[in-house]
N, C-alpha and C positions, 0 to 999 in steps of 0.2 A: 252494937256500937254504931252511932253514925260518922256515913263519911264527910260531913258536912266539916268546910273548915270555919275554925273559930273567928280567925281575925285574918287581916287582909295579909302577914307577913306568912302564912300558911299557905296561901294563895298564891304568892310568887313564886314559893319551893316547889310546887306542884311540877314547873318547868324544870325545874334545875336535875338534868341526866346524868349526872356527875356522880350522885346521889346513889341513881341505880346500879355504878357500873360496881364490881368488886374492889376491896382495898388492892393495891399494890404491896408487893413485899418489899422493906427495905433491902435495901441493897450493902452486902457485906463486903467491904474493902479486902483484896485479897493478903495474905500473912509477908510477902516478900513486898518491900516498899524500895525504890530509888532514890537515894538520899542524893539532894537536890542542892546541897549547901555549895557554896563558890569556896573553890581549895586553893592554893596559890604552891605555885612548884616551880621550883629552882633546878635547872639542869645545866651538865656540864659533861663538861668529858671524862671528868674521874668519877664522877658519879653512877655512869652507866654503865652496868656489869649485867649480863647477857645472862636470862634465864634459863639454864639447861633442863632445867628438872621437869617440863611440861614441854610436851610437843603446842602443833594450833591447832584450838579445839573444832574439831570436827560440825559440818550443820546440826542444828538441834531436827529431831525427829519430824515437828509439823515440815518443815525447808523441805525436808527432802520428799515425806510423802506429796507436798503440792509441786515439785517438781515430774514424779512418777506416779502421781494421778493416772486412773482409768478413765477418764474424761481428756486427759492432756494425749492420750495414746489412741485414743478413738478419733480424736480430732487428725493427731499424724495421719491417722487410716484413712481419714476421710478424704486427705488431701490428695492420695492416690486415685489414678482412674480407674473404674473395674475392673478392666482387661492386667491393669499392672497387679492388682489385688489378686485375680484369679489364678492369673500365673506364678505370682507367689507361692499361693497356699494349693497349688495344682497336684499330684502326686508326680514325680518324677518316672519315667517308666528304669525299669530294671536293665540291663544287658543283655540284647537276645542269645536263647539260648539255643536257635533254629537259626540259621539261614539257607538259603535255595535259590538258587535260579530255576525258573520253570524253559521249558522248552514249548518253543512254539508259543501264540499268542502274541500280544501286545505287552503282558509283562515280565520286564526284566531281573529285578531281585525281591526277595521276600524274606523281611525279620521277623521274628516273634519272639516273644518276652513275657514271661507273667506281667502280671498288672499287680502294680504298686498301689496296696489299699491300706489303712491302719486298723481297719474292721473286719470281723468278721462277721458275714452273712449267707443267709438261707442252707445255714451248716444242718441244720434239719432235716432238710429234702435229700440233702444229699444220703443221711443215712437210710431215709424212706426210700428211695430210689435202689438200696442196696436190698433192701429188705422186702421187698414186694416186686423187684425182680423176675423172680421166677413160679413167683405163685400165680394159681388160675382158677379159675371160676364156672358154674357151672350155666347151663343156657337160662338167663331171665329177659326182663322185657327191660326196655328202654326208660330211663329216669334222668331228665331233664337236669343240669347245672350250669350253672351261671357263676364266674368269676374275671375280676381284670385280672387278677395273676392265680391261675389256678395253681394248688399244692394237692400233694394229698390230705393234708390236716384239715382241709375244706370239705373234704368227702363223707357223708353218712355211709350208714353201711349200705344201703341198697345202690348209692351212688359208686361207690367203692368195688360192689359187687358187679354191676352195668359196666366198669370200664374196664373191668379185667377182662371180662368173659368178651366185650367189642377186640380188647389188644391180643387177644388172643387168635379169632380172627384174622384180622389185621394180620400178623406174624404169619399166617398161610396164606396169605393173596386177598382175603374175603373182607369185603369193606364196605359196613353196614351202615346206613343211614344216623349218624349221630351226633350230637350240641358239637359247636365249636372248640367249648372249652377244653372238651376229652381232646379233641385234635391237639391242643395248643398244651396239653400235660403230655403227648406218648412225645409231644416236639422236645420239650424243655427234657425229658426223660432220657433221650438219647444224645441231646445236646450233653446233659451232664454226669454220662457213665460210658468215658470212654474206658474204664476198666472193665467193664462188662460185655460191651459191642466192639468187634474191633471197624476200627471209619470208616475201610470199604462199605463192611454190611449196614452199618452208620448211613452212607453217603446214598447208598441204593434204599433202603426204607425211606428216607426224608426226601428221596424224588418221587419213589410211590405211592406216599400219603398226599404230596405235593398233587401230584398227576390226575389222580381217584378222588378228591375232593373241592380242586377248586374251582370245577364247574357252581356245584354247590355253595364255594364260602368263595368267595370273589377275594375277601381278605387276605388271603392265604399269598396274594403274588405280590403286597405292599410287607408282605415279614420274609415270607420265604427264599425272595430275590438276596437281600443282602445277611440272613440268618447260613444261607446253604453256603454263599460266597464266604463269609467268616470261618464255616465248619472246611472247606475246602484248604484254605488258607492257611489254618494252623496247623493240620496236618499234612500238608504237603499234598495233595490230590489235586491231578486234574480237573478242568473244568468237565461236568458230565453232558456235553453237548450230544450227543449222539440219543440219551436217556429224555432230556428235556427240547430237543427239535420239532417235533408239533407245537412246542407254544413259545419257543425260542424269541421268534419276532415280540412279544409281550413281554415276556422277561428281561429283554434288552432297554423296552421303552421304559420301565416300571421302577430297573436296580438303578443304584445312586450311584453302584458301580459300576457302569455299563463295560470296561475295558473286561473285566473277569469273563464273559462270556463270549468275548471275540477267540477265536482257538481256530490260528491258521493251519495246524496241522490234520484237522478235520473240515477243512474247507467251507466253515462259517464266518469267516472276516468280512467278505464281501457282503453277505448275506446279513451281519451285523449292524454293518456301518452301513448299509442301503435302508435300513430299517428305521433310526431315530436320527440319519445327520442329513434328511433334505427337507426344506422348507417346503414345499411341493408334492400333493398328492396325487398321483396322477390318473388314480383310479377317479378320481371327482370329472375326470376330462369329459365332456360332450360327444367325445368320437369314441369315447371306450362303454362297447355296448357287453350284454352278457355272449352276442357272440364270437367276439374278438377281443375279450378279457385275457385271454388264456393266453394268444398270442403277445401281448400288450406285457405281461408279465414273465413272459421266457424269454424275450429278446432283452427286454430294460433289465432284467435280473443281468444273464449272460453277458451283455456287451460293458454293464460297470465291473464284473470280476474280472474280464479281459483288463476295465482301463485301470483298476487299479493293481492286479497281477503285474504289469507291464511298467504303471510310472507313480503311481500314486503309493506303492507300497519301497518305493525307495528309502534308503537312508538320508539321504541328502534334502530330502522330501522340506519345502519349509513349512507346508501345509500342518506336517505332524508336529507335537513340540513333548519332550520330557519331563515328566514330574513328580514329584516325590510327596506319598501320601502317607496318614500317621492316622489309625482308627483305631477305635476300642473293640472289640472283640464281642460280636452278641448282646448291641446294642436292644434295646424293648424287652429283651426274653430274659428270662429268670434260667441267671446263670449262677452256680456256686462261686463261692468267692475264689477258691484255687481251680476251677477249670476258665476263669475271666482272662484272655489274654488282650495283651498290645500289638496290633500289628502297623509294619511300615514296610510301604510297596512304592517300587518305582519302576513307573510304566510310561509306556508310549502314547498320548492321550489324543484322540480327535476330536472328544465333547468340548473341550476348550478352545477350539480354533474356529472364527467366526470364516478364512478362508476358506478352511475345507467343507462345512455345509453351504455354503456358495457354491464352488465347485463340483458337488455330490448334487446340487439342484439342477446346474448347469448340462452333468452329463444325463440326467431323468430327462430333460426337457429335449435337448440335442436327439436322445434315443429315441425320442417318444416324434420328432419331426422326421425322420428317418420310417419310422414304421406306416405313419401317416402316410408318406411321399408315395411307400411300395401299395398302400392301401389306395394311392388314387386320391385322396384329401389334399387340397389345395391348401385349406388355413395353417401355420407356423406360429409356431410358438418361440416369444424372443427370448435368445438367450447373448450376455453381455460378457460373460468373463470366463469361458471358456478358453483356455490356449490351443493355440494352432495342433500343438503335439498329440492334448486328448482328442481332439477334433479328428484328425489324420487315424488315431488307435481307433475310435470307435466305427469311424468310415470302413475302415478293413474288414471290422464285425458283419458290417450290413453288408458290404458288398460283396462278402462270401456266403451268409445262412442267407441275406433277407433283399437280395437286388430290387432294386426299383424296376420295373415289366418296362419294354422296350415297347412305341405303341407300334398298333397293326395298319400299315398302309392299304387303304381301299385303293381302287379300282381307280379313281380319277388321279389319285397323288401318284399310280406307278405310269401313266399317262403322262402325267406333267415329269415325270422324270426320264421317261425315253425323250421326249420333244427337245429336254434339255441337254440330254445327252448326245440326241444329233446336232442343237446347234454347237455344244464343245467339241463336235468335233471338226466343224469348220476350220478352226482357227488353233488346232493341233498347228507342232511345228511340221516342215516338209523334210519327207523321210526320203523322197528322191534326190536321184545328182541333177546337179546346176548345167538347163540347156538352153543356150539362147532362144531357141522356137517356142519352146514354154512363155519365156519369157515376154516376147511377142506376141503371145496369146494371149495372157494375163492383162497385157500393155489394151490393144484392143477391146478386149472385156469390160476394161475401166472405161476406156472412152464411152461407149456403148453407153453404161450406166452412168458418166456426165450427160446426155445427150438426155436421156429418158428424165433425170432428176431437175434440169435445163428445162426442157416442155413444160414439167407440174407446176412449174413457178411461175411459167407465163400463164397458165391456162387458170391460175390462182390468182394473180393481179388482175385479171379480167373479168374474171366472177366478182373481183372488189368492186371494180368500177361500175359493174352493173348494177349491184344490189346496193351501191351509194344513196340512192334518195329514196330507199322503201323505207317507208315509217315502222318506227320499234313499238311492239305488241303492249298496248298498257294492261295491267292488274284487272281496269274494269272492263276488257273484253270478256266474253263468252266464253268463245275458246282458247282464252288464255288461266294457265293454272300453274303456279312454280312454289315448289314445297321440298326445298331441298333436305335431308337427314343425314346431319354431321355428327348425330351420335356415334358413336365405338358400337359393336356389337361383339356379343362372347363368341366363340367359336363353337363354344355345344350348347350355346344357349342359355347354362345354367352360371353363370357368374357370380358369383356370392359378391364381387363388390358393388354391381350393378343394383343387385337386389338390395344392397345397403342403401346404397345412393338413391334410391329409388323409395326407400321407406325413411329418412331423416326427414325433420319437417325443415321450414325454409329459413328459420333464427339457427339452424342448427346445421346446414349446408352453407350457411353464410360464416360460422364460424370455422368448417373445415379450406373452406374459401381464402378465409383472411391465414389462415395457418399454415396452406401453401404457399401462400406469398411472404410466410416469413414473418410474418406478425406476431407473437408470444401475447401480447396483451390482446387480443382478439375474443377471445370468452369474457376478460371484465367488461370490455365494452358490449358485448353485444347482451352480457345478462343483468350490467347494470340498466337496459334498457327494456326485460323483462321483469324485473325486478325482481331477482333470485341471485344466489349467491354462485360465484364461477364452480364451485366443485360441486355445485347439484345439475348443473349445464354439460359438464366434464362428465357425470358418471352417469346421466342420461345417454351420453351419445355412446358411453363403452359399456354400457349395457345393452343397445340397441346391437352394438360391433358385436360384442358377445354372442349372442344368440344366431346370428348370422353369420360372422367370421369366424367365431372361437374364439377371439382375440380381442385387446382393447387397441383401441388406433389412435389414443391420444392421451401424454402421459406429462407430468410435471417435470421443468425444470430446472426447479428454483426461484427463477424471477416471473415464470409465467406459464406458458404452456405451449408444447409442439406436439406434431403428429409424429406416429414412431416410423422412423425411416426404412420400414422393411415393406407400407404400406402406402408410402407418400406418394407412389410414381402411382401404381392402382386410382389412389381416390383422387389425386390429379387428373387422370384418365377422361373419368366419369363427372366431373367437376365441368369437361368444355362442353 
């Protein structure tokens, strides 16, 4: 058959898409119709008799479903913000059924409470953990596992076999080279059988897994800080400071709880809070070499347990402040759902107070100027917000272990001090009685000495008039040569500010120049005229102080810049 069309009205249909689409189905009028006719109604007041026999009829089914739509209620949801949604649908914690005060430390009460879950989870492990208990294994070789949340249901049997015969081990002291993971199942193992272990022996294995592997698993101090601090917690145990004191300073920096590990009854408070609450390291210092490290860290240790023994562990303290904290129990680790508890602590906190590591900087830096002083070190370190009180405690420190050396008079200084001690004693008072003949001798004496002081003055005007018309020596004589040296000189020589001043280049003695005199904008001017900006100018020259001094000697104050006033009169000095 061809597709050729016949005649031209063929031709046109060709276009018409109307053609291709499908019929439409008629459309069936539905069976209930609204009769539409105009009714005409006569009312009155006899007419109207009140319909008892029907209530008002209730919304019809669609009304209501589009009123309580799942779309009308997600929208409500959405109009809340997160934090109100969260708190909402949050689990509510239970009623503790613990409370304690600990003794000693920084904190003061302690709740626990199951945790409020509607789930049950890793109800599994827990019966595995009953079950494999007390079973053991005989000696095989080591076999490799890998898991983010180890179980035993992840264990083959050679795997299964390898960790019993390691925890077995383990359980005598013996602590064999092996994967992480084994570590992170005998953790969660003993985390979740306290029917089996009682928490002392609990608390003593998870410090000596802790102890014996984390040279090897580094990991081990970002779980174990706040895992050991939870297992403490709920059981009421002390903190184990005495057990974990080789790495204590680490454990401090690392937990998120740092107050659990302050425990002033064993005399680590100081030794805590010197450890993560000073801006300031002082081992980085220039003057702390490996031969006077030792001393550098038994006196700054020493003289902060003094100043806070003394003022800083007061009550009235504003430094400290109290707070009340609310954490989940064995957060990261694979905990069964009924061993998960809620705990709330309220404690004395110093990680919160921006004044106290100021002050904790203040007395490292104080300590550390004091050690220098008895060392003979000239350079100081500024310190700004120390008060008078710690100032006075820690003075008492040094000037009992660590006095500053009293220096030794040579030979010419005990010289110059007989000389001066003969001429005080001229002019002692008179210890004799009052005699006229004295007096008349005395009287005499003086004259004498008018008569003599009388001559020099003439014999001086004379010498004037003589030497009147001798001509003044000029420059371009021979033996004429005048080269006066109104430098300062050190007294042993070695002056460190001298040496400063002596190595700045001359854009950079010209800005210490303008900065004596008071001048704050003196680095824009003189580095918009290098053409560098004032803070590469500024940390040139206290790089230079640095290395010389120790110290920076010129510091921001806002509008511009000044020298720090513990150094002004020095590089003044050296400046004329």
């Amino acid at each position: 058959m061809s597709d050729k069309p016949k005649n031209l009205s063929d031709i046109d249909n060709f276009w018409d898409l109307e053609s291709l689409l499908p019929k439409k189905r008629p459309v069936v009028p539905t069976a209930r119709r609204s009769n539409t006719d105009t009714v005409e109604l006569s009312v009155g007041s006899d007419d109207i008799t009140p319909d008892k026999s029907s209530a008002i009829p209730p919304k019809n089914d669609s009304e209501y479903h589009r009123e309580h739509s799942s779309a009308d209620t997600a929208r409500k949801l959405n109009e809340l913000s997160m934090k109100t949604r969260a708190q909402e649908y949050r689990s509510k914690p239970l009623d503790p059924y613990l409370i304690y005060e600990p003794k000693g430390g920084l904190i003061r009460r302690v709740e626990v409470s199951a945790w409020n879950s509607r789930f049950n989870f890793y109800e599994n492990f827990s019966t595995d953990v009953k079950r494999l208990w007390s079973r053991t294994s005989t000696p095989c070789d080591h076999v490799s596992f890998f898991s983010y949340v180890p179980q035993y249901s992840q264990l083959k049997y050679a795997q299964l076999k390898w960790y019993l015969w390691w925890r077995d081990n383990v359980r005598r002291g013996v602590y064999l080279k092996t994967d992480f993971c084994y570590i992170l199942l005998y953790i969660y193992e003993i985390i979740n059988a306290p029917d089996l272990i009682t928490p002392t022996d609990g608390l003593s294995l998870l410090c000596a897994i802790w102890l014996n592997y984390r040279t090897e698993h580094r990991r081990l101090d970002s779980y174990m800080c706040d895992w050991l601090c939870d297992y403490c917690l709920v059981h009421a145990l002390p903190c184990p400071t005495k057990e974990l004191e080789p790495i204590l300073g680490d454990v401090v920096a690392a937990a998120n709880f740092k107050e659990f590990y302050i425990d002033e009854e064993n005399g680590s408070t100081a030794a805590g809070l010197l450890s993560y609450s000073s801006t300031y390291d002082w081992r980085k210092s220039r003057y702390v070499t490996a031969e006077n490290v030792a001393l550098f860290a038994k006196h700054i240790k020493a003289a902060f347990e003094k100043a806070y023994r003394e003022i800083l562990s007061e009550k009235d303290n504003t430094l400290a402040k109290e707070f009340r904290m609310e954490r989940t129990a064995y957060d990261g680790a694979l905990c069964v759902y009924n061993m998960k508890r809620s705990i709330a602590v309220e404690y004395i906190s110093y990680t919160r107070s921006p004044k106290f590591r100021f002050a904790v900087t203040d007395i490292i830096k104080y300590s550390e100027n004091r050690i220098r002083m008895a060392l003979g070190i000239k350079s100081r370190l500024k310190v700004e917000s120390l008060t008078d009180k710690l100032k006075a405690c820690i003075d008492e420190y040094f000037d009992k272990y660590l006095p500053v050396p009293k220096k030794k008079r040579n030979s010419d200084n005990a010289e110059a001090d007989s000389i001066k001690n003969a001429y005080d004693k001229l002019y002692e008072p008179v210890t004799t009685s009052l005699s006229l003949e004295n007096a008349l001798e005395i009287e005499k004496k003086s004259w004498n000495t008018t008569d003599i002081l009388t001559a020099a003055f003439e014999e001086a005007d004379e010498d004037e008039k003589i030497t009147e018309n001798v001509p003044i020596p000029s420059a371009a004589d021979d033996d004429f040569s005048y080269s006066p040296d109104t430098s300062p000189t050190s007294a042993d020589g070695e002056d460190e500010f001298a040496t400063f001043m002596g190595a700045v280049d001359e854009p950079s003695k010209k800005v210490l120049s303008l900065l004596c005199d008071g001048k704050s904008n003196a680095l824009s001017d003189v580095s918009a005229q290098l053409g560098i900006l004032p803070d590469a100018l500024a940390d040139k020259i206290n790089e230079l102080a640095f290395d010389i001094i120790g110290d920076s000697v010129i510091e921001s104050d806002g509008d511009g810049y000044r020298l720090i006033s513990d150094y002004e009169g020095d590089i003044r000095k050296w400046l004329k």
